[in-house]
PDB file of the backbone (N, CA, C, O) and the ligand in Angstrom, with CONECT records:
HET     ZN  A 101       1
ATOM      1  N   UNK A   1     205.709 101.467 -85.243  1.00  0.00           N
ATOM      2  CA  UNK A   1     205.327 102.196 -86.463  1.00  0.00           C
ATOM      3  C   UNK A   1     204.340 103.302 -86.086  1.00  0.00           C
ATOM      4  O   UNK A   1     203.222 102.986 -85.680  1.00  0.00           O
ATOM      5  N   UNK A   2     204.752 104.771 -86.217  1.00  0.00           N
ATOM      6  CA  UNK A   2     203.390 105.748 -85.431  1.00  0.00           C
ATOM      7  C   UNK A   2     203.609 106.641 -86.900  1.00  0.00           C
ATOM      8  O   UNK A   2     204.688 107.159 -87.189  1.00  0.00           O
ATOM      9  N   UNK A   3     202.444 106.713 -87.721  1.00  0.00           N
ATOM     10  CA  UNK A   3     201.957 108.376 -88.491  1.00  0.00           C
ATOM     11  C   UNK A   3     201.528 108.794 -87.992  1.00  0.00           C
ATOM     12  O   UNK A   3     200.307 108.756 -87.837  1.00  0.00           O
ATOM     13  N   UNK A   4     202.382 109.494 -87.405  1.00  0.00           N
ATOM     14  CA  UNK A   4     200.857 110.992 -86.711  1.00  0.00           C
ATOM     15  C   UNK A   4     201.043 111.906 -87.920  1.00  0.00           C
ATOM     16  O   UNK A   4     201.956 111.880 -88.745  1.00  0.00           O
ATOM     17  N   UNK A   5     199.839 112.834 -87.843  1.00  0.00           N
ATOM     18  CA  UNK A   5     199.792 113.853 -88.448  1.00  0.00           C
ATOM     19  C   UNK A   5     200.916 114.696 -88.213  1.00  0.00           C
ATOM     20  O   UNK A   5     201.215 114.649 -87.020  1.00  0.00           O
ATOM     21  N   UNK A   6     201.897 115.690 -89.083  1.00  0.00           N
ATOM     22  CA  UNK A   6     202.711 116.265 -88.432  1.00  0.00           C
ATOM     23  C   UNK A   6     202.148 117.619 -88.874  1.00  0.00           C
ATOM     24  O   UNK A   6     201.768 118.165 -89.909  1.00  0.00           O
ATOM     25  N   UNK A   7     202.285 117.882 -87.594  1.00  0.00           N
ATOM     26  CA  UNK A   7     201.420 119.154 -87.642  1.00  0.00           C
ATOM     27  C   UNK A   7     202.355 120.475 -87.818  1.00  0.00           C
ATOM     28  O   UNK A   7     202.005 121.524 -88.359  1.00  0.00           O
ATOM     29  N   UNK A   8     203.822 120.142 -87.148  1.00  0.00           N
ATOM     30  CA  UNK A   8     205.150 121.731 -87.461  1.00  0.00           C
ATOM     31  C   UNK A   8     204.391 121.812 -89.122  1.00  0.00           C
ATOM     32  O   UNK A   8     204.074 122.990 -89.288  1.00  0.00           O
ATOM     33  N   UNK A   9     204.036 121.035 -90.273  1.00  0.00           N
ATOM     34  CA  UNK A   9     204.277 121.144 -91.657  1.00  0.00           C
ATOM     35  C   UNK A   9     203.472 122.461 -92.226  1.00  0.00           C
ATOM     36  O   UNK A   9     203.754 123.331 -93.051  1.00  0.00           O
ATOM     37  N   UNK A  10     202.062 122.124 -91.189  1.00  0.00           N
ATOM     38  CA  UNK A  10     201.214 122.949 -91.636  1.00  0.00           C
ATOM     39  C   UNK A  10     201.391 124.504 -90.990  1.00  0.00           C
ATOM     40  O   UNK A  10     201.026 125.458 -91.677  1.00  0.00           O
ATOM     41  N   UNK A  11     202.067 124.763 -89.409  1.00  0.00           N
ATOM     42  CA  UNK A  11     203.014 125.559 -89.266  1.00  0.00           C
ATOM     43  C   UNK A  11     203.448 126.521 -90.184  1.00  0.00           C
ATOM     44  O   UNK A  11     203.166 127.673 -90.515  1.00  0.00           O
ATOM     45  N   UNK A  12     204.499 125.336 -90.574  1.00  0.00           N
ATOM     46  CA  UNK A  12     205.627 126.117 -91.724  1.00  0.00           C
ATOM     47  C   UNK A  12     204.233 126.783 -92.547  1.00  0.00           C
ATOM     48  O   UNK A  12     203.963 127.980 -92.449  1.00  0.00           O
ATOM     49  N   UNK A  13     203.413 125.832 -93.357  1.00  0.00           N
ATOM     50  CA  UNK A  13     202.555 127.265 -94.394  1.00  0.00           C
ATOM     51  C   UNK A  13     201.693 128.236 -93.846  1.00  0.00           C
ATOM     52  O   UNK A  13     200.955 128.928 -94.547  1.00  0.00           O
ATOM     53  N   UNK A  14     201.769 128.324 -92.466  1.00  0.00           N
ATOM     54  CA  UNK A  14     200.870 129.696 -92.113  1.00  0.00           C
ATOM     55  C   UNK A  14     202.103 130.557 -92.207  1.00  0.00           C
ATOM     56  O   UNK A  14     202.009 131.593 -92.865  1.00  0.00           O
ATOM     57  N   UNK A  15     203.320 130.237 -91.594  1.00  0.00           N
ATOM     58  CA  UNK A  15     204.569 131.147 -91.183  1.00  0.00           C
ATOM     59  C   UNK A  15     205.172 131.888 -92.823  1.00  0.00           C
ATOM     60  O   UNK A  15     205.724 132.933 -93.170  1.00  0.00           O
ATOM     61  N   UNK A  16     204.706 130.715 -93.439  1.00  0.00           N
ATOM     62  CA  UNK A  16     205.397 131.312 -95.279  1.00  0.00           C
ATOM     63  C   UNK A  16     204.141 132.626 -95.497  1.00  0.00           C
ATOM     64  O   UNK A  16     204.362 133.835 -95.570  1.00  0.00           O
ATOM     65  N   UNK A  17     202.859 131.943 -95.562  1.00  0.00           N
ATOM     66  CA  UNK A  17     201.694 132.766 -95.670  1.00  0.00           C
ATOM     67  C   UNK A  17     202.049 134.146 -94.894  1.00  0.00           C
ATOM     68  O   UNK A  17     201.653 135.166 -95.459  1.00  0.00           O
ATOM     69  N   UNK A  18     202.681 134.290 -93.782  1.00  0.00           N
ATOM     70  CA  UNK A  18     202.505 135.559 -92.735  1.00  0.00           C
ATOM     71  C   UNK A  18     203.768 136.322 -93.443  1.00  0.00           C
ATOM     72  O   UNK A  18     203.775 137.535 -93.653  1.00  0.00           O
ATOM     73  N   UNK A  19     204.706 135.537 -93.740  1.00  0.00           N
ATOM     74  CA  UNK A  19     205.863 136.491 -94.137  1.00  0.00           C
ATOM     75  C   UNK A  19     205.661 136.990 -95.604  1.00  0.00           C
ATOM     76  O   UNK A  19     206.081 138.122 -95.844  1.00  0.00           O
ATOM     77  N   UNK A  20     205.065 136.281 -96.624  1.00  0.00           N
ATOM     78  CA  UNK A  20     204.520 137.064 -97.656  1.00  0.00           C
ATOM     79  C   UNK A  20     203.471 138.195 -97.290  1.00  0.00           C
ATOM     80  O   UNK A  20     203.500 139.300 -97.833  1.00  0.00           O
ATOM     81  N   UNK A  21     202.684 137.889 -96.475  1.00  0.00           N
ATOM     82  CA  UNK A  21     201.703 139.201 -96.481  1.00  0.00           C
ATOM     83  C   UNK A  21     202.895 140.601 -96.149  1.00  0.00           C
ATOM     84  O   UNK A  21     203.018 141.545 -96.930  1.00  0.00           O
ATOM     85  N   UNK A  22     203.492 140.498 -95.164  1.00  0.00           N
ATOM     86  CA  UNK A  22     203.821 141.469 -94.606  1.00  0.00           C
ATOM     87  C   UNK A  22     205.219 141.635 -95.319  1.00  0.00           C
ATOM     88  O   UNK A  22     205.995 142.386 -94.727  1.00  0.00           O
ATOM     89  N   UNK A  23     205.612 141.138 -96.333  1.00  0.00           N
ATOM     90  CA  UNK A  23     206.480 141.693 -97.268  1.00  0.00           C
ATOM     91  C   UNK A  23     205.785 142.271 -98.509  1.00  0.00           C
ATOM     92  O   UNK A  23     206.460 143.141 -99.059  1.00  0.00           O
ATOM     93  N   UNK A  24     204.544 141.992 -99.116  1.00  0.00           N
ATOM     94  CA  UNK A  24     203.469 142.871 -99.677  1.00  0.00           C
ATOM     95  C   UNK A  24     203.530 144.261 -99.413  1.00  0.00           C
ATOM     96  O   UNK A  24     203.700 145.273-100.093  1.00  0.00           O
ATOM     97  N   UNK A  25     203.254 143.887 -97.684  1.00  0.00           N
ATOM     98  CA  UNK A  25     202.808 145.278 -96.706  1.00  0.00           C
ATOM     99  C   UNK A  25     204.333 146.162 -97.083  1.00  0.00           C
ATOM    100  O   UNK A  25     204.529 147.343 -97.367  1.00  0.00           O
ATOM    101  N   UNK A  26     204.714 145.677 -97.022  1.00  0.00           N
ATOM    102  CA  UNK A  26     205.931 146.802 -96.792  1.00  0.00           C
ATOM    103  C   UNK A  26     206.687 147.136 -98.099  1.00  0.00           C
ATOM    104  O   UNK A  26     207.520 148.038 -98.183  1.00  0.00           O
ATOM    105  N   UNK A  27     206.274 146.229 -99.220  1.00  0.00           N
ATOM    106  CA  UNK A  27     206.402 147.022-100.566  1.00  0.00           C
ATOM    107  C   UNK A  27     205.404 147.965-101.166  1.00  0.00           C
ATOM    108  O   UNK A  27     205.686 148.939-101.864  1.00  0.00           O
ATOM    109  N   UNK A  28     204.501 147.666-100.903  1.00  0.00           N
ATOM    110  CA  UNK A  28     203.031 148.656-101.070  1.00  0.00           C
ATOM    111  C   UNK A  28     203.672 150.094-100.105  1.00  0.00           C
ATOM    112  O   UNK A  28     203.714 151.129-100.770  1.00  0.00           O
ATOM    113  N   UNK A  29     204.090 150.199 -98.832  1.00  0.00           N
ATOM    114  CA  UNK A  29     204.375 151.002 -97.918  1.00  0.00           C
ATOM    115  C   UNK A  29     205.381 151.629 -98.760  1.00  0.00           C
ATOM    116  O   UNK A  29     205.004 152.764 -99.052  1.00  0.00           O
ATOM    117  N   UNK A  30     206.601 151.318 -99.308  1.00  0.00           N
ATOM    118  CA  UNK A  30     207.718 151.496-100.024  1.00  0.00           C
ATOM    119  C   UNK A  30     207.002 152.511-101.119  1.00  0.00           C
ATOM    120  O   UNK A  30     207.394 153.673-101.224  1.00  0.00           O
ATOM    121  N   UNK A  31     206.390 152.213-101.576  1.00  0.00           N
ATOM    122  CA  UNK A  31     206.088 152.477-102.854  1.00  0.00           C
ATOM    123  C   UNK A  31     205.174 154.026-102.826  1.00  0.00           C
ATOM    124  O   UNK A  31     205.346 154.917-103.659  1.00  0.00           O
ATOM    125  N   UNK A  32     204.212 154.091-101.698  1.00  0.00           N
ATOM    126  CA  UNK A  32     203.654 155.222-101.208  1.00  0.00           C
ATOM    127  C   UNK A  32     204.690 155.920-101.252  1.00  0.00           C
ATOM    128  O   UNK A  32     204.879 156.819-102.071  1.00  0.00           O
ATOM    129  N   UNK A  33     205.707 155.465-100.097  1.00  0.00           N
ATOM    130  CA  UNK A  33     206.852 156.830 -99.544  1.00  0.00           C
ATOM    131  C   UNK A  33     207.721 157.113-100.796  1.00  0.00           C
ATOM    132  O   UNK A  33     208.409 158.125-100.929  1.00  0.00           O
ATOM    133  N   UNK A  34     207.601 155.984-101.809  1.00  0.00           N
ATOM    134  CA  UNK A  34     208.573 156.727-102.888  1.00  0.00           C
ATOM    135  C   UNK A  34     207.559 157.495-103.590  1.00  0.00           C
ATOM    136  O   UNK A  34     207.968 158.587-103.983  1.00  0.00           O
ATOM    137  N   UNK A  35     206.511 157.260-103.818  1.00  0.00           N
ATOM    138  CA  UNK A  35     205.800 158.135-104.941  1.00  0.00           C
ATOM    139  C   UNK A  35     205.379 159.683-104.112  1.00  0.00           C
ATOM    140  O   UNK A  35     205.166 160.711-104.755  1.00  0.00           O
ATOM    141  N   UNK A  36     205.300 159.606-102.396  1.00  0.00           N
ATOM    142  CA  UNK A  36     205.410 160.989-102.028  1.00  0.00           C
ATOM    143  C   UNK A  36     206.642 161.803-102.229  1.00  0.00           C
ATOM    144  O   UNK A  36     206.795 163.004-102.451  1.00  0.00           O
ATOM    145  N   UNK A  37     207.550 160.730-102.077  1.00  0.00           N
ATOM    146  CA  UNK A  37     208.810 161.601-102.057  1.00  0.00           C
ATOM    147  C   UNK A  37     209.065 162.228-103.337  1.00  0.00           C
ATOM    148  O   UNK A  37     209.831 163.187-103.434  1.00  0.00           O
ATOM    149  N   UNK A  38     208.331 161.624-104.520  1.00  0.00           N
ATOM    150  CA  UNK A  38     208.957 162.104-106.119  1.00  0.00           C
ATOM    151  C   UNK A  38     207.878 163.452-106.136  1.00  0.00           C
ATOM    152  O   UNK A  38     207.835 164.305-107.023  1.00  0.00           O
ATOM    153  N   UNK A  39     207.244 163.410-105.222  1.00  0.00           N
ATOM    154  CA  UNK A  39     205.416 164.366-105.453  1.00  0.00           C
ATOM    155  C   UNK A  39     206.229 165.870-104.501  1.00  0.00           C
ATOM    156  O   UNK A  39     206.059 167.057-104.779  1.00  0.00           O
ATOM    157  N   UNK A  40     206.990 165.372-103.512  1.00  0.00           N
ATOM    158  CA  UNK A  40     207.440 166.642-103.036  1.00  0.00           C
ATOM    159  C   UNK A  40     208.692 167.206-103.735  1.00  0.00           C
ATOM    160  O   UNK A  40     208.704 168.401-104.030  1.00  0.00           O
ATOM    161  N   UNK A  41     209.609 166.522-103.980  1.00  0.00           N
ATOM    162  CA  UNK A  41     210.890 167.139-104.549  1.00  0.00           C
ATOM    163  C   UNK A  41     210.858 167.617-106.416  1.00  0.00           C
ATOM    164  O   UNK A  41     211.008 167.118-107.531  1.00  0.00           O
ATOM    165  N   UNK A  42     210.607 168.691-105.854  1.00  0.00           N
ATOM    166  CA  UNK A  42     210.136 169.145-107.104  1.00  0.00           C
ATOM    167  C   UNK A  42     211.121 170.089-107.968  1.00  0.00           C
ATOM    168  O   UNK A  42     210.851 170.574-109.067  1.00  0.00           O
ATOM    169  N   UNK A  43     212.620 170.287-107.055  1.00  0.00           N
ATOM    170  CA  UNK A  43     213.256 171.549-107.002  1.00  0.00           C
ATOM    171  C   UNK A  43     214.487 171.061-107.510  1.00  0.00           C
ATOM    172  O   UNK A  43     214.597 169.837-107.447  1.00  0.00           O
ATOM    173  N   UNK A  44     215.303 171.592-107.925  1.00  0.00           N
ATOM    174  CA  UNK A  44     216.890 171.382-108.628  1.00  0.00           C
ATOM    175  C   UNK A  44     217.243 172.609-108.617  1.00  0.00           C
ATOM    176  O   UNK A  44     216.601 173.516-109.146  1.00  0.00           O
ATOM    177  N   UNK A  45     218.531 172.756-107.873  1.00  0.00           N
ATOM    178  CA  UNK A  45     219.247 174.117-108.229  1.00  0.00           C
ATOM    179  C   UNK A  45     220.367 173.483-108.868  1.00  0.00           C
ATOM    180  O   UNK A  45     221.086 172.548-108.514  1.00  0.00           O
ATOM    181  N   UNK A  46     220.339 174.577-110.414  1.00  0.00           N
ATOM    182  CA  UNK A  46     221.814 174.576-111.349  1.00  0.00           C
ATOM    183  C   UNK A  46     222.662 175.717-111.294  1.00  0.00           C
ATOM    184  O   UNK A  46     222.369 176.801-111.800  1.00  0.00           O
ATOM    185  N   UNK A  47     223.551 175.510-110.775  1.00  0.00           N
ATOM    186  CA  UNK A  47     224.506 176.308-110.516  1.00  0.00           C
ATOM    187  C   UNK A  47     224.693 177.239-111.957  1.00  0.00           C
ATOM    188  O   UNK A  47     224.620 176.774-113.095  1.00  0.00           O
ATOM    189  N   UNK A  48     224.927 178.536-111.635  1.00  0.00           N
ATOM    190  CA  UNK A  48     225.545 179.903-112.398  1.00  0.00           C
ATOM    191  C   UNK A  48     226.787 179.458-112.642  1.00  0.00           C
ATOM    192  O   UNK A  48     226.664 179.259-113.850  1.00  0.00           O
ATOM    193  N   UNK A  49     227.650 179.220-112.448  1.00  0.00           N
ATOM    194  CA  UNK A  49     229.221 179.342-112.436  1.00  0.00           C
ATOM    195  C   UNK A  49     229.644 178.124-113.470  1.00  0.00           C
ATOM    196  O   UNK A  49     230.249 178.336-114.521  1.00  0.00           O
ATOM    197  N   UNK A  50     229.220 176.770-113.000  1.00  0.00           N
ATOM    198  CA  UNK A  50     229.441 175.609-113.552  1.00  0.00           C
ATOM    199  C   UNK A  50     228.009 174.867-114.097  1.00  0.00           C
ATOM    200  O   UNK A  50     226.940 175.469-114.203  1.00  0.00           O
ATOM    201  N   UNK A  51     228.234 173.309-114.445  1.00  0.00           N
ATOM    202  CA  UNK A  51     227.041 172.847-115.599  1.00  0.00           C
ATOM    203  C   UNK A  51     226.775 171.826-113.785  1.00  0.00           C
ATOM    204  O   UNK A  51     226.018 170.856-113.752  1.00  0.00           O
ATOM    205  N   UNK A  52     227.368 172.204-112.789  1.00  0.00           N
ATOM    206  CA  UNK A  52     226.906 171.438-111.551  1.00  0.00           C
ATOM    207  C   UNK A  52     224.951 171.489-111.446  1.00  0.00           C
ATOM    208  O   UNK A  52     224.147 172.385-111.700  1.00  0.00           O
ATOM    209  N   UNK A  53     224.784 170.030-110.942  1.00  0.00           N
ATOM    210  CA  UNK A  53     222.946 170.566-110.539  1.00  0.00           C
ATOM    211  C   UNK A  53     223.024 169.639-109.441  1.00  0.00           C
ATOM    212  O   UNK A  53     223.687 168.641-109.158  1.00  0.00           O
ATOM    213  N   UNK A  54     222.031 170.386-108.881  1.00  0.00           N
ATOM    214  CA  UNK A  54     221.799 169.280-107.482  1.00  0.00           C
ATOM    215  C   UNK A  54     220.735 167.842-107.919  1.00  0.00           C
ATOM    216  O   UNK A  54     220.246 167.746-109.044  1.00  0.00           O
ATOM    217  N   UNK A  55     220.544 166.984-107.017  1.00  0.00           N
ATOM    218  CA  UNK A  55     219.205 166.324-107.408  1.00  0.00           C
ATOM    219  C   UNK A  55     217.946 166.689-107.223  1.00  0.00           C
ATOM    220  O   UNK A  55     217.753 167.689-106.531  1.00  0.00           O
ATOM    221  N   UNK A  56     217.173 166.205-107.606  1.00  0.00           N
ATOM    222  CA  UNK A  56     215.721 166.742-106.994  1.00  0.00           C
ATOM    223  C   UNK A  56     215.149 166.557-105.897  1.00  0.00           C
ATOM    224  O   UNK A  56     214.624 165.445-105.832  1.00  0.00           O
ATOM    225  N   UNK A  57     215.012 167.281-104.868  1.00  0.00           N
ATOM    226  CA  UNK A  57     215.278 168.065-103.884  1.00  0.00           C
ATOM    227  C   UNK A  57     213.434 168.461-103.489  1.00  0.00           C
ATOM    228  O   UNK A  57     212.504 168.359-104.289  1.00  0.00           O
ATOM    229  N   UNK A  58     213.338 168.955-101.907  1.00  0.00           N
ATOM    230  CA  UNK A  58     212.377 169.698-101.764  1.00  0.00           C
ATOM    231  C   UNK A  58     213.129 171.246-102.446  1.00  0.00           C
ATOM    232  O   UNK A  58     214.218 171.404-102.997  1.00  0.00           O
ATOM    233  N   UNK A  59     211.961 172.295-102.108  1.00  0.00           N
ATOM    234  CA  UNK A  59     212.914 173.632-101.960  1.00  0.00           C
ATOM    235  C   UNK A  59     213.637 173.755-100.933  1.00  0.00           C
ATOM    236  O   UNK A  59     214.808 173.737-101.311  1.00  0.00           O
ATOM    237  N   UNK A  60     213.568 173.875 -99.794  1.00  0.00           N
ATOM    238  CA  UNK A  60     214.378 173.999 -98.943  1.00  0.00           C
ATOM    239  C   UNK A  60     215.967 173.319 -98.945  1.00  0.00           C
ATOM    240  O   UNK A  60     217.011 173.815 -98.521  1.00  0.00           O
ATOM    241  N   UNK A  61     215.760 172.194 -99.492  1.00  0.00           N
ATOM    242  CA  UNK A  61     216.751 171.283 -99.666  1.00  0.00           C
ATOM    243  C   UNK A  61     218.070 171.254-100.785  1.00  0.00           C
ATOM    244  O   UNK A  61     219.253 170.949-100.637  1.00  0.00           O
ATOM    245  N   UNK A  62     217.288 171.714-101.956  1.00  0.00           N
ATOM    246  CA  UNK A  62     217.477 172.590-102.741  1.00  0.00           C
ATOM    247  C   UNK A  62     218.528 173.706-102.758  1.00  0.00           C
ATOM    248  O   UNK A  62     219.650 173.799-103.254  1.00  0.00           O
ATOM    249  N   UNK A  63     217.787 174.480-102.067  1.00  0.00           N
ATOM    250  CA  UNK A  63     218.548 175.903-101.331  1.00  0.00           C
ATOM    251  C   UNK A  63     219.832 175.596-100.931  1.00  0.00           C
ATOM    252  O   UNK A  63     220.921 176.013-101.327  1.00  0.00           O
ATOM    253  N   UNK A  64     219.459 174.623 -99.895  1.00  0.00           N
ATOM    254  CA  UNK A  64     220.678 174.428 -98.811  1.00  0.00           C
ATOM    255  C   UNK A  64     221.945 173.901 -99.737  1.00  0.00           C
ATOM    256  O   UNK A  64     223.119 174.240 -99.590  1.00  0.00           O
ATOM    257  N   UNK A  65     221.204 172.620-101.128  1.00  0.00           N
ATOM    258  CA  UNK A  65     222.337 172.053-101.133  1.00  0.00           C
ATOM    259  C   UNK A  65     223.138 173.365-102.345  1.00  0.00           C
ATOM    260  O   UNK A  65     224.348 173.575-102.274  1.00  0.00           O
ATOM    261  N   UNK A  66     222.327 174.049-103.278  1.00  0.00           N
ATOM    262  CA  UNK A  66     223.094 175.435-104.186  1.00  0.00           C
ATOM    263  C   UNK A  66     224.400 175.556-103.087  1.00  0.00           C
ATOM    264  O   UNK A  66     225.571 175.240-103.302  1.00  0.00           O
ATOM    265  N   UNK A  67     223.756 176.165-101.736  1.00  0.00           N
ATOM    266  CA  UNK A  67     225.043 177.428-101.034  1.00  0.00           C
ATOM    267  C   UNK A  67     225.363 176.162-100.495  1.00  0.00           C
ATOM    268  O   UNK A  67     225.311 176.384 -99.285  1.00  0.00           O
ATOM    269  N   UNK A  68     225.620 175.143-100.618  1.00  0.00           N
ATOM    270  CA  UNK A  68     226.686 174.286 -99.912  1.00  0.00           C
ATOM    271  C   UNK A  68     227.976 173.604-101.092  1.00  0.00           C
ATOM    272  O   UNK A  68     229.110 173.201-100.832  1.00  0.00           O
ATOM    273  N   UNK A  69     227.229 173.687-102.462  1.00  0.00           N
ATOM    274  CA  UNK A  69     228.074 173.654-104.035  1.00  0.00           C
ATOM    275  C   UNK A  69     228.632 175.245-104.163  1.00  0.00           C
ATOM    276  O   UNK A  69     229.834 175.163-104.415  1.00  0.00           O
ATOM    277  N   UNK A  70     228.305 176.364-104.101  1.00  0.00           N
ATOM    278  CA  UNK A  70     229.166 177.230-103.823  1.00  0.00           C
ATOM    279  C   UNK A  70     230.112 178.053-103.033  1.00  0.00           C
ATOM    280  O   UNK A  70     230.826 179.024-103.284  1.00  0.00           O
ATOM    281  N   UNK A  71     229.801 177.131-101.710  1.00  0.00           N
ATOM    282  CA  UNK A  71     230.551 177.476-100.681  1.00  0.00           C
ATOM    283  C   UNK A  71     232.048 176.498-101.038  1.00  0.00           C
ATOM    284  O   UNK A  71     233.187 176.963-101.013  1.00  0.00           O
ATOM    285  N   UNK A  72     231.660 174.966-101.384  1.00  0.00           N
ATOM    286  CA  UNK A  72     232.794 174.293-101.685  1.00  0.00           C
ATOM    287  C   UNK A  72     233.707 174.496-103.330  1.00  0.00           C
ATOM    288  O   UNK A  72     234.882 174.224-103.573  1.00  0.00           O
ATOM    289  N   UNK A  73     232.861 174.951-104.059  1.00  0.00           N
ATOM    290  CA  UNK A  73     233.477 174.955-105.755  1.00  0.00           C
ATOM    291  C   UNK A  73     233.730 176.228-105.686  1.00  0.00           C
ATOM    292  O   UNK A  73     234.895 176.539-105.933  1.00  0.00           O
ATOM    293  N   UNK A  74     232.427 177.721-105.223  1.00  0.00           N
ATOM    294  CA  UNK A  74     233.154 178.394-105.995  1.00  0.00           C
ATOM    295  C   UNK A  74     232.934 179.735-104.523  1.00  0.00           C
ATOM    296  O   UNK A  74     232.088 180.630-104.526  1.00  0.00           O
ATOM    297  N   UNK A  75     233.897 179.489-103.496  1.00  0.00           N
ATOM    298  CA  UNK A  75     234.174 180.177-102.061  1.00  0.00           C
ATOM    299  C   UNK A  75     234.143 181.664-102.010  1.00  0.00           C
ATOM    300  O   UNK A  75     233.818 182.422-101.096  1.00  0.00           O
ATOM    301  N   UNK A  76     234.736 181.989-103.725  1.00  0.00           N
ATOM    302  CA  UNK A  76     234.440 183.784-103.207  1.00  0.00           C
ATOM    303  C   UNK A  76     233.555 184.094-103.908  1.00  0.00           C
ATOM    304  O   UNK A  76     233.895 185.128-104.484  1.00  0.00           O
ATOM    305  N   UNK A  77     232.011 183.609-104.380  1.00  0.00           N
ATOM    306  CA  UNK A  77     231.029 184.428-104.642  1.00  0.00           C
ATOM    307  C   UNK A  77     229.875 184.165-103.935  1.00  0.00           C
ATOM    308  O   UNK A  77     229.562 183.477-102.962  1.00  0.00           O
ATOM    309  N   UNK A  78     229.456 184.744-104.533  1.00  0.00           N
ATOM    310  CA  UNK A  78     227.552 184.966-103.350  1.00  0.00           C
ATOM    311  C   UNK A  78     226.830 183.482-104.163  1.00  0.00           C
ATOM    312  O   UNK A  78     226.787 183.348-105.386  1.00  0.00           O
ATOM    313  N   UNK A  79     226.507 182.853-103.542  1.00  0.00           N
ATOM    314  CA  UNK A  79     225.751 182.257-103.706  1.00  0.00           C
ATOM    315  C   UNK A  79     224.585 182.261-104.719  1.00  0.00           C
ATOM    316  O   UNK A  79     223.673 182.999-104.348  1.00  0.00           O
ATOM    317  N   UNK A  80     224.321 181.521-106.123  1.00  0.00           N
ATOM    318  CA  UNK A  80     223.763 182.593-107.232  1.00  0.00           C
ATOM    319  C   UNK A  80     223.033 181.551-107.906  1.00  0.00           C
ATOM    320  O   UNK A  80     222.391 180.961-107.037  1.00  0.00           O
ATOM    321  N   UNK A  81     222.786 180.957-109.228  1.00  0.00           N
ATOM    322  CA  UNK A  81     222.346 180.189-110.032  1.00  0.00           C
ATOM    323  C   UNK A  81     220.802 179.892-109.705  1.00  0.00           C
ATOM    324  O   UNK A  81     220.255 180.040-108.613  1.00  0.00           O
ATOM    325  N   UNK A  82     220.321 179.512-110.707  1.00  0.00           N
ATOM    326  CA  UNK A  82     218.673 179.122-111.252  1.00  0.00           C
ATOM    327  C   UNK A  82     218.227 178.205-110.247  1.00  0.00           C
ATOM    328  O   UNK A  82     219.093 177.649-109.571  1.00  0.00           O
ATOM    329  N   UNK A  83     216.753 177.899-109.990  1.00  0.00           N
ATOM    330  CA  UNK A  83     216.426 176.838-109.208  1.00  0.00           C
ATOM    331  C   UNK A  83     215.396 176.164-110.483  1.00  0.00           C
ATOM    332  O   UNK A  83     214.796 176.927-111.241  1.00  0.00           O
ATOM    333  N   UNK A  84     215.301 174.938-110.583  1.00  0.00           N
ATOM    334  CA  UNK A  84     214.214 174.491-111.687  1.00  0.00           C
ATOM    335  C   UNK A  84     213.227 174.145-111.279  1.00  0.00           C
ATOM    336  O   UNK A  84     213.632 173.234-110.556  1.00  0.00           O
ATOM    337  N   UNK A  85     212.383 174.151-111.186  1.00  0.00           N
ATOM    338  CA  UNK A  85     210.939 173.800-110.648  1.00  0.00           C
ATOM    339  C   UNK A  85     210.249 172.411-111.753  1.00  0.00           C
ATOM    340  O   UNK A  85     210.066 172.699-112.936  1.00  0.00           O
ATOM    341  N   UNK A  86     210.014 171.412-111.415  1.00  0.00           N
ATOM    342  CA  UNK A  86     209.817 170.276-112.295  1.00  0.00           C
ATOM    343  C   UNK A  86     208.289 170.276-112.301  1.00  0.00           C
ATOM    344  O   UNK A  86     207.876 170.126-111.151  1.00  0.00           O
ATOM    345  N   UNK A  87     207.231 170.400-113.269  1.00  0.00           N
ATOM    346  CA  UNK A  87     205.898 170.370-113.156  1.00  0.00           C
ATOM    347  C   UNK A  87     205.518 168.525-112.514  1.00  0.00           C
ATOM    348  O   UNK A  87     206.106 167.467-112.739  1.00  0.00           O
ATOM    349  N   UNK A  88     204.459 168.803-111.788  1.00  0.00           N
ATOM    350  CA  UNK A  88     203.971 167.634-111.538  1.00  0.00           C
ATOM    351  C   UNK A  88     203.679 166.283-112.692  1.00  0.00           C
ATOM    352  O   UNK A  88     203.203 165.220-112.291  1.00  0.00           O
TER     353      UNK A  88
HETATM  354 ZN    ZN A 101     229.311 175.424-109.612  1.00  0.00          ZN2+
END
């Protein structure tokens, strides 16, 4: 007949304890990079031609994606339509 203390038990609750912290960590982390990312993309281009819009976008991104919707929808004009600027 032996009780030992079993000690894997207490193990297991540091190992539960470690994987909650650092799933915290990395929703807190999540949450920064989404709220920078909504803080930079500030830009939407709506196309001239059609009711097409891009998503919100840096500017640059923006840009690129307009002349990449009028290069594919509408091939023989210049590249044209509004950009929206979303206030903070
Ligand atoms: Zn269009």
């Amino acid at each position: 007949m032996e009780e030992r203390p079993r000690k894997s038990k207490g193990d297991k609750d540091m190992d539960g304890g470690f994987v909650c912290i650092l799933v915290v960590v990395g929703v807190v982390a999540l949450l920064i990079y989404m709220s920078n990312q909504k803080a930079s993309n500030r830009y939407r281009a709506d196309c001239g031609e059609c009711s097409h819009q891009s998503a919100w976008l840096s500017e640059s991104e923006a840009e690129a994606a307009s002349i990449r919707h009028y290069r594919s929808k509408h091939p023989d004009l210049p590249p044209g339509g509004t950009m929206q600027i979303r206030a903070r």
